[in-house]
N, C-alpha and C positions, 0 to 999 in steps of 0.2 A: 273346589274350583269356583271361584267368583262369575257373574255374568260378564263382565268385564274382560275377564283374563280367559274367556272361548274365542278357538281360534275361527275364523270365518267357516271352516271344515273340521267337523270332528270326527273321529275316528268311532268305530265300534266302543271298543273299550275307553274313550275319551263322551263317550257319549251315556254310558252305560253309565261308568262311574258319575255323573252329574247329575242323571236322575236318580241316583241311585239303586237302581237294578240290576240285575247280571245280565249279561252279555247274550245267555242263552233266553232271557227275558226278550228282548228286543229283537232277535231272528224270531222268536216266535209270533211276536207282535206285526212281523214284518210279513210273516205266512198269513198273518189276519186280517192282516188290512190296516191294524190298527198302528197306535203309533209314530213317531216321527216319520215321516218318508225318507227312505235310503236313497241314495244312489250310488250309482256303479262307476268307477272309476279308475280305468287299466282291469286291473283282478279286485281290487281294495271296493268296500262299502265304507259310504261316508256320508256322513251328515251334516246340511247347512246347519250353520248355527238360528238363523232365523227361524225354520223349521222345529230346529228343537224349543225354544223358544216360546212359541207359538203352542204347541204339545203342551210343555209344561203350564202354560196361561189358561188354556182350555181343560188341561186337568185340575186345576185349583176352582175354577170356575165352579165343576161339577161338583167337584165334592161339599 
């Protein structure tokens, strides 16, 4: 998935797949503090696309 082609909200699994991690990567990250910031939405976690974004910029940074 292109930067381009996220959608404003990405899902669990729409967010997982784009940084490449698993699903249960990211709830864990989410227990840590780490990571993109969730939000809760009805029952549904979801994720700004700015936010991931941002996550990803800052993890290239570090490394």
């Amino acid at each position: 998935m292109r930067e381009e082609e996220l959608p404003d909200l990405l899902t669990l699994a729409e967010t997982a797949q784009y940084l490449r991690v698993k699903s249960k990567t990211l709830r864990n990250w989410s227990c840590l503090g780490k990571g993109p910031k969730p939000l809760r939405l009805g029952g549904r976690v979801v994720y700004r696309r700015a936010d991931v974004l941002a996550f990803r910029d800052k993890q290239a940074v570090a490394a």
